[in-house]
C-alpha positions in Angstrom: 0.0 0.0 0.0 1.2 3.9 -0.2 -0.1 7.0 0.4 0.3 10.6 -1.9 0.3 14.1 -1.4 0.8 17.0 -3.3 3.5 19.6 -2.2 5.3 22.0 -3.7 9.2 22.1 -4.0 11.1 25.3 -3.0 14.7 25.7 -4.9 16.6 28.1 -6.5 14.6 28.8 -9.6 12.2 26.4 -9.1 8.6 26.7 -7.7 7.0 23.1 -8.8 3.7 21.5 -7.9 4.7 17.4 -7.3 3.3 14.4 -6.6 4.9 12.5 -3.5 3.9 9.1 -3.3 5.3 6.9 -0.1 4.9 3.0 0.9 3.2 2.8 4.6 6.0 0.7 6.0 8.6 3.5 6.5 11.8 4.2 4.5 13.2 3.6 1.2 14.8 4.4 -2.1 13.8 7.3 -3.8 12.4 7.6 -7.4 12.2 10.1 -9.5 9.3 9.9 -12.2 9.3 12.1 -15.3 5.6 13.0 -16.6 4.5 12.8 -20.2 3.8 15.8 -22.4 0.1 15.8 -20.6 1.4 16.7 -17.3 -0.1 15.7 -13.6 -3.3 14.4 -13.7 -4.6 11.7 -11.9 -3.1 9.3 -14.0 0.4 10.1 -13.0 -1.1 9.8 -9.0 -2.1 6.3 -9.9 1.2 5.2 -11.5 3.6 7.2 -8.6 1.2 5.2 -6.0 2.0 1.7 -7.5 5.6 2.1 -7.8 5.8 3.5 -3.6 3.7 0.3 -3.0 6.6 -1.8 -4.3 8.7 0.0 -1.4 9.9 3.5 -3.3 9.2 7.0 -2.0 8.2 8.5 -5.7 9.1 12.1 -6.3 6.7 13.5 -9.5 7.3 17.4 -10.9 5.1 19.5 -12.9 8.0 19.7 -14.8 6.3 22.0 -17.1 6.2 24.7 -13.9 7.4 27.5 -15.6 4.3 27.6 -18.0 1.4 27.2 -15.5 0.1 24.8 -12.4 -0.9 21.3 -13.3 -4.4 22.2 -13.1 -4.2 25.3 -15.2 -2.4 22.9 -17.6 -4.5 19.7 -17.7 -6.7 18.1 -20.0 -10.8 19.4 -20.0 -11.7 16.9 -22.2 -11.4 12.7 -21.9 -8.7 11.9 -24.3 -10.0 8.5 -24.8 -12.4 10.2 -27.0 -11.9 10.1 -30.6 -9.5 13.1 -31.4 -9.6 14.5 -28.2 -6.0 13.2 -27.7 -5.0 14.8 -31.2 -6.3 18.0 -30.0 -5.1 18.2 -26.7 -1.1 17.8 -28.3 -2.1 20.8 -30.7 -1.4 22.8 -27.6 0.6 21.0 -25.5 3.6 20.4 -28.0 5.0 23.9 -27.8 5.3 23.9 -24.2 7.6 20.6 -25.1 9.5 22.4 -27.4 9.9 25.1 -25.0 11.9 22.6 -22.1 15.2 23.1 -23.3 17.9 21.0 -22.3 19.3 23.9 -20.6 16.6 24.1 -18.5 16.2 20.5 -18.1 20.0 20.2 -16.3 19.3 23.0 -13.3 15.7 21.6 -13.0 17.2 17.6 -12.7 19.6 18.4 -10.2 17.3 20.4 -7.8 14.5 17.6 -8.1 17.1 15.3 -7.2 18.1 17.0 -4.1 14.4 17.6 -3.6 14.2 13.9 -3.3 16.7 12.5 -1.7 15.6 15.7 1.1 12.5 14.0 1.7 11.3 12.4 4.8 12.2 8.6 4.8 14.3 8.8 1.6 16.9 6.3 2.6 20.6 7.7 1.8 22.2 5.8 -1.4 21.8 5.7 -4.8 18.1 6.6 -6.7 16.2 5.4 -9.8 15.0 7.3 -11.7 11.9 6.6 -14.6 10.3 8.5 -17.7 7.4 8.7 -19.7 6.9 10.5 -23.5 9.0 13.6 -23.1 10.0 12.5 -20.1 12.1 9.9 -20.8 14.0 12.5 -22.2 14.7 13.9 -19.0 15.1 10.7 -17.2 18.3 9.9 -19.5 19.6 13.2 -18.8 19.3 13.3 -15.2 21.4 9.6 -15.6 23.5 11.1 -17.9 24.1 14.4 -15.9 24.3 12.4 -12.3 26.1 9.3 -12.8 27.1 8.6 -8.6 23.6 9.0 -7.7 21.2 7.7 -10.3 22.0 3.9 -10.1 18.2 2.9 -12.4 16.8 4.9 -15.1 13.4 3.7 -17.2 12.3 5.2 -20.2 9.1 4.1 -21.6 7.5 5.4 -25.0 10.0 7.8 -25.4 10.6 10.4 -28.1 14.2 11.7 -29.4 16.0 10.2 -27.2 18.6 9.8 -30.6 18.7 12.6 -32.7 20.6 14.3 -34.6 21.0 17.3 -32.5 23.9 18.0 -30.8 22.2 18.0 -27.5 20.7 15.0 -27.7 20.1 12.6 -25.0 22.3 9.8 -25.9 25.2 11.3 -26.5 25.7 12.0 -22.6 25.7 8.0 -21.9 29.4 8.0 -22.0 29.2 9.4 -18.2 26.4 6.6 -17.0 26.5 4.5 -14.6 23.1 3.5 -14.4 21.4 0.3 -15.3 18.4 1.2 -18.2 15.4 -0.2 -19.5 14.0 1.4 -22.4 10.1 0.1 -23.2 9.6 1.5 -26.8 6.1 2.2 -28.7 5.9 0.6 -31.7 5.8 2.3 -35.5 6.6 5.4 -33.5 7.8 8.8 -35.4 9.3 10.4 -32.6 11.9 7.1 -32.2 11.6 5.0 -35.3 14.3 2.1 -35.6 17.0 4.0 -36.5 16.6 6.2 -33.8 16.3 2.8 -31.2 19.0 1.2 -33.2 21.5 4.1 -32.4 20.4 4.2 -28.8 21.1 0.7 -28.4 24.4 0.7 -30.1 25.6 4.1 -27.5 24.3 1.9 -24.5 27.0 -0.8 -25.9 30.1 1.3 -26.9 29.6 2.9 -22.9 29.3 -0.8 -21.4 26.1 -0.1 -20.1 23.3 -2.8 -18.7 20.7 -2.1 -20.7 17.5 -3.2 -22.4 16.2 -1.4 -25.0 12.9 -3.3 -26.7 10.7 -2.3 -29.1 7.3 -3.0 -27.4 5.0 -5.4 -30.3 2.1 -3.4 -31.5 1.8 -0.8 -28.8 1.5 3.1 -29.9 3.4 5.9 -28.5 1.8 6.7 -25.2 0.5 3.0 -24.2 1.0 3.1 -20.6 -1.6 6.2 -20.4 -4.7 4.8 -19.2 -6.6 7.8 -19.3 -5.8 8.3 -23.0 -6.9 6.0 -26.8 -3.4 4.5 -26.7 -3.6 2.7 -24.0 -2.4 -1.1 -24.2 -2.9 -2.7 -21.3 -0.3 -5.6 -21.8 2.2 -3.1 -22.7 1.7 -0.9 -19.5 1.5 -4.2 -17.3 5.1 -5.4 -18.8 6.8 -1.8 -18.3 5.2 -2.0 -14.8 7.4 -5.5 -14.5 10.5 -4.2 -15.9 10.6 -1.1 -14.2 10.1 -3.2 -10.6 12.6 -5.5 -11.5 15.2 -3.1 -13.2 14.4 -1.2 -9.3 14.4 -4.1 -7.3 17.7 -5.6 -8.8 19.8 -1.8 -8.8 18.4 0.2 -5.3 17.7 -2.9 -3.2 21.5 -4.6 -3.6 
Protein backbone atom coordinates (compact mmCIF):
# COMPACT_ATOMS: atom_id res chain seq x y z
CA UNK A 1 0.00 0.00 0.00
CA UNK A 2 1.19 3.89 -0.19
CA UNK A 3 -0.07 7.03 0.39
CA UNK A 4 0.34 10.60 -1.90
CA UNK A 5 0.29 14.10 -1.41
CA UNK A 6 0.81 16.99 -3.31
CA UNK A 7 3.50 19.60 -2.22
CA UNK A 8 5.25 22.04 -3.65
CA UNK A 9 9.20 22.15 -4.01
CA UNK A 10 11.09 25.31 -2.98
CA UNK A 11 14.65 25.71 -4.92
CA UNK A 12 16.62 28.11 -6.48
CA UNK A 13 14.60 28.81 -9.62
CA UNK A 14 12.18 26.41 -9.11
CA UNK A 15 8.57 26.72 -7.68
CA UNK A 16 6.95 23.15 -8.85
CA UNK A 17 3.69 21.54 -7.95
CA UNK A 18 4.70 17.43 -7.33
CA UNK A 19 3.29 14.42 -6.60
CA UNK A 20 4.93 12.49 -3.53
CA UNK A 21 3.88 9.05 -3.25
CA UNK A 22 5.33 6.87 -0.08
CA UNK A 23 4.94 3.01 0.86
CA UNK A 24 3.22 2.84 4.55
CA UNK A 25 5.98 0.73 6.05
CA UNK A 26 8.58 3.50 6.52
CA UNK A 27 11.83 4.17 4.45
CA UNK A 28 13.24 3.56 1.19
CA UNK A 29 14.80 4.36 -2.06
CA UNK A 30 13.80 7.31 -3.79
CA UNK A 31 12.41 7.59 -7.44
CA UNK A 32 12.25 10.05 -9.55
CA UNK A 33 9.25 9.92 -12.18
CA UNK A 34 9.30 12.13 -15.28
CA UNK A 35 5.57 12.99 -16.62
CA UNK A 36 4.46 12.76 -20.19
CA UNK A 37 3.77 15.77 -22.41
CA UNK A 38 0.07 15.77 -20.60
CA UNK A 39 1.41 16.74 -17.34
CA UNK A 40 -0.08 15.74 -13.65
CA UNK A 41 -3.30 14.44 -13.72
CA UNK A 42 -4.60 11.66 -11.86
CA UNK A 43 -3.12 9.32 -13.96
CA UNK A 44 0.39 10.09 -12.97
CA UNK A 45 -1.12 9.84 -8.97
CA UNK A 46 -2.13 6.32 -9.88
CA UNK A 47 1.17 5.24 -11.54
CA UNK A 48 3.61 7.16 -8.59
CA UNK A 49 1.16 5.17 -5.96
CA UNK A 50 1.99 1.72 -7.48
CA UNK A 51 5.55 2.10 -7.83
CA UNK A 52 5.81 3.46 -3.61
CA UNK A 53 3.69 0.35 -3.05
CA UNK A 54 6.55 -1.84 -4.31
CA UNK A 55 8.67 -0.02 -1.38
CA UNK A 56 9.93 3.49 -3.33
CA UNK A 57 9.24 6.96 -2.04
CA UNK A 58 8.22 8.48 -5.74
CA UNK A 59 9.12 12.13 -6.29
CA UNK A 60 6.68 13.52 -9.54
CA UNK A 61 7.27 17.39 -10.85
CA UNK A 62 5.14 19.51 -12.92
CA UNK A 63 8.02 19.73 -14.80
CA UNK A 64 6.28 21.99 -17.13
CA UNK A 65 6.25 24.74 -13.87
CA UNK A 66 7.43 27.45 -15.60
CA UNK A 67 4.25 27.59 -17.97
CA UNK A 68 1.44 27.21 -15.50
CA UNK A 69 0.06 24.80 -12.43
CA UNK A 70 -0.88 21.29 -13.32
CA UNK A 71 -4.37 22.21 -13.07
CA UNK A 72 -4.15 25.27 -15.16
CA UNK A 73 -2.38 22.93 -17.64
CA UNK A 74 -4.47 19.65 -17.69
CA UNK A 75 -6.68 18.12 -19.99
CA UNK A 76 -10.81 19.39 -19.98
CA UNK A 77 -11.66 16.85 -22.18
CA UNK A 78 -11.39 12.75 -21.92
CA UNK A 79 -8.74 11.85 -24.32
CA UNK A 80 -10.03 8.48 -24.75
CA UNK A 81 -12.38 10.17 -26.96
CA UNK A 82 -11.87 10.10 -30.55
CA UNK A 83 -9.51 13.07 -31.44
CA UNK A 84 -9.58 14.46 -28.15
CA UNK A 85 -6.02 13.22 -27.75
CA UNK A 86 -4.98 14.85 -31.24
CA UNK A 87 -6.33 17.99 -29.96
CA UNK A 88 -5.07 18.15 -26.75
CA UNK A 89 -1.09 17.79 -28.27
CA UNK A 90 -2.12 20.78 -30.68
CA UNK A 91 -1.37 22.83 -27.58
CA UNK A 92 0.60 21.05 -25.53
CA UNK A 93 3.57 20.37 -28.01
CA UNK A 94 5.01 23.87 -27.83
CA UNK A 95 5.31 23.86 -24.23
CA UNK A 96 7.56 20.56 -25.15
CA UNK A 97 9.55 22.36 -27.37
CA UNK A 98 9.94 25.10 -25.01
CA UNK A 99 11.90 22.60 -22.14
CA UNK A 100 15.18 23.05 -23.30
CA UNK A 101 17.93 20.98 -22.35
CA UNK A 102 19.26 23.90 -20.60
CA UNK A 103 16.64 24.14 -18.50
CA UNK A 104 16.25 20.51 -18.07
CA UNK A 105 20.01 20.19 -16.28
CA UNK A 106 19.33 22.99 -13.35
CA UNK A 107 15.70 21.56 -12.97
CA UNK A 108 17.24 17.64 -12.72
CA UNK A 109 19.64 18.39 -10.19
CA UNK A 110 17.30 20.37 -7.83
CA UNK A 111 14.48 17.59 -8.15
CA UNK A 112 17.13 15.28 -7.21
CA UNK A 113 18.09 16.97 -4.15
CA UNK A 114 14.43 17.57 -3.61
CA UNK A 115 14.16 13.93 -3.32
CA UNK A 116 16.73 12.50 -1.74
CA UNK A 117 15.57 15.70 1.11
CA UNK A 118 12.52 14.00 1.74
CA UNK A 119 11.26 12.42 4.78
CA UNK A 120 12.17 8.62 4.81
CA UNK A 121 14.31 8.79 1.65
CA UNK A 122 16.89 6.35 2.62
CA UNK A 123 20.63 7.66 1.84
CA UNK A 124 22.15 5.83 -1.43
CA UNK A 125 21.78 5.68 -4.80
CA UNK A 126 18.11 6.58 -6.65
CA UNK A 127 16.19 5.42 -9.79
CA UNK A 128 15.02 7.31 -11.75
CA UNK A 129 11.88 6.58 -14.63
CA UNK A 130 10.32 8.54 -17.72
CA UNK A 131 7.39 8.68 -19.66
CA UNK A 132 6.90 10.51 -23.54
CA UNK A 133 9.01 13.58 -23.15
CA UNK A 134 10.02 12.52 -20.06
CA UNK A 135 12.14 9.90 -20.76
CA UNK A 136 14.04 12.48 -22.20
CA UNK A 137 14.67 13.88 -18.97
CA UNK A 138 15.08 10.66 -17.15
CA UNK A 139 18.26 9.94 -19.48
CA UNK A 140 19.59 13.21 -18.84
CA UNK A 141 19.32 13.31 -15.15
CA UNK A 142 21.37 9.58 -15.59
CA UNK A 143 23.55 11.11 -17.90
CA UNK A 144 24.06 14.38 -15.89
CA UNK A 145 24.27 12.39 -12.28
CA UNK A 146 26.15 9.27 -12.76
CA UNK A 147 27.13 8.64 -8.57
CA UNK A 148 23.63 8.98 -7.68
CA UNK A 149 21.15 7.70 -10.29
CA UNK A 150 21.98 3.92 -10.15
CA UNK A 151 18.24 2.89 -12.36
CA UNK A 152 16.81 4.86 -15.15
CA UNK A 153 13.42 3.73 -17.18
CA UNK A 154 12.34 5.21 -20.20
CA UNK A 155 9.12 4.11 -21.61
CA UNK A 156 7.48 5.40 -24.97
CA UNK A 157 10.01 7.84 -25.40
CA UNK A 158 10.61 10.44 -28.07
CA UNK A 159 14.18 11.69 -29.37
CA UNK A 160 16.03 10.18 -27.18
CA UNK A 161 18.60 9.80 -30.58
CA UNK A 162 18.69 12.64 -32.65
CA UNK A 163 20.64 14.33 -34.58
CA UNK A 164 21.01 17.32 -32.49
CA UNK A 165 23.86 18.02 -30.84
CA UNK A 166 22.21 18.03 -27.47
CA UNK A 167 20.72 14.97 -27.73
CA UNK A 168 20.09 12.61 -24.99
CA UNK A 169 22.25 9.78 -25.92
CA UNK A 170 25.25 11.27 -26.50
CA UNK A 171 25.73 12.00 -22.59
CA UNK A 172 25.72 8.05 -21.86
CA UNK A 173 29.36 7.98 -21.97
CA UNK A 174 29.17 9.35 -18.15
CA UNK A 175 26.45 6.63 -17.04
CA UNK A 176 26.49 4.53 -14.65
CA UNK A 177 23.07 3.55 -14.42
CA UNK A 178 21.38 0.28 -15.34
CA UNK A 179 18.44 1.17 -18.20
CA UNK A 180 15.43 -0.20 -19.53
CA UNK A 181 13.96 1.39 -22.41
CA UNK A 182 10.13 0.11 -23.20
CA UNK A 183 9.60 1.50 -26.77
CA UNK A 184 6.10 2.18 -28.73
CA UNK A 185 5.95 0.57 -31.67
CA UNK A 186 5.82 2.31 -35.47
CA UNK A 187 6.62 5.44 -33.51
CA UNK A 188 7.85 8.82 -35.42
CA UNK A 189 9.35 10.37 -32.62
CA UNK A 190 11.86 7.13 -32.16
CA UNK A 191 11.56 5.02 -35.28
CA UNK A 192 14.31 2.06 -35.60
CA UNK A 193 16.96 4.01 -36.54
CA UNK A 194 16.56 6.17 -33.79
CA UNK A 195 16.27 2.81 -31.24
CA UNK A 196 18.98 1.22 -33.19
CA UNK A 197 21.51 4.11 -32.36
CA UNK A 198 20.38 4.16 -28.77
CA UNK A 199 21.14 0.69 -28.36
CA UNK A 200 24.38 0.75 -30.14
CA UNK A 201 25.58 4.14 -27.46
CA UNK A 202 24.34 1.94 -24.48
CA UNK A 203 27.03 -0.76 -25.94
CA UNK A 204 30.07 1.27 -26.90
CA UNK A 205 29.61 2.89 -22.86
CA UNK A 206 29.34 -0.80 -21.37
CA UNK A 207 26.08 -0.06 -20.11
CA UNK A 208 23.33 -2.84 -18.67
CA UNK A 209 20.67 -2.06 -20.71
CA UNK A 210 17.46 -3.25 -22.38
CA UNK A 211 16.21 -1.41 -25.01
CA UNK A 212 12.93 -3.34 -26.74
CA UNK A 213 10.68 -2.29 -29.06
CA UNK A 214 7.25 -3.01 -27.41
CA UNK A 215 4.98 -5.36 -30.26
CA UNK A 216 2.08 -3.39 -31.52
CA UNK A 217 1.80 -0.77 -28.81
CA UNK A 218 1.54 3.07 -29.89
CA UNK A 219 3.45 5.85 -28.46
CA UNK A 220 1.84 6.70 -25.17
CA UNK A 221 0.46 3.00 -24.18
CA UNK A 222 0.95 3.13 -20.56
CA UNK A 223 -1.56 6.16 -20.39
CA UNK A 224 -4.74 4.84 -19.15
CA UNK A 225 -6.63 7.81 -19.29
CA UNK A 226 -5.75 8.30 -23.04
CA UNK A 227 -6.89 6.00 -26.77
CA UNK A 228 -3.37 4.49 -26.70
CA UNK A 229 -3.56 2.74 -23.97
CA UNK A 230 -2.44 -1.09 -24.21
CA UNK A 231 -2.95 -2.73 -21.34
CA UNK A 232 -0.33 -5.63 -21.81
CA UNK A 233 2.22 -3.06 -22.67
CA UNK A 234 1.66 -0.95 -19.46
CA UNK A 235 1.51 -4.21 -17.25
CA UNK A 236 5.07 -5.39 -18.80
CA UNK A 237 6.79 -1.77 -18.27
CA UNK A 238 5.22 -2.03 -14.77
CA UNK A 239 7.44 -5.46 -14.48
CA UNK A 240 10.53 -4.21 -15.89
CA UNK A 241 10.60 -1.06 -14.19
CA UNK A 242 10.12 -3.19 -10.64
CA UNK A 243 12.63 -5.48 -11.48
CA UNK A 244 15.18 -3.05 -13.20
CA UNK A 245 14.37 -1.20 -9.34
CA UNK A 246 14.43 -4.11 -7.25
CA UNK A 247 17.69 -5.60 -8.80
CA UNK A 248 19.78 -1.78 -8.76
CA UNK A 249 18.39 0.17 -5.32
CA UNK A 250 17.73 -2.92 -3.23
CA UNK A 251 21.54 -4.57 -3.55
Amino acid sequence: MSTLELVTLSAPDVSAEAYVARPDDGGAAGVLFCMDAIGLRPRIAEMCERIASWGYVVLAPNLFYREGSAAALAPTADLREPGAREEFFAEAMPRVGRLTSDQVLPDVAAYLDALRGLEGVADGPVGVTGYCMGARVALRAACAHPDLVAACGGFHGGGLATDEPDSPHLGLGSARAAFVMGHADNDGSMPPEAVATLGAAFAEHGLEASNEVYPGAAHGYSMADTSMHDEAATERHFTELRDLLDRTLRR
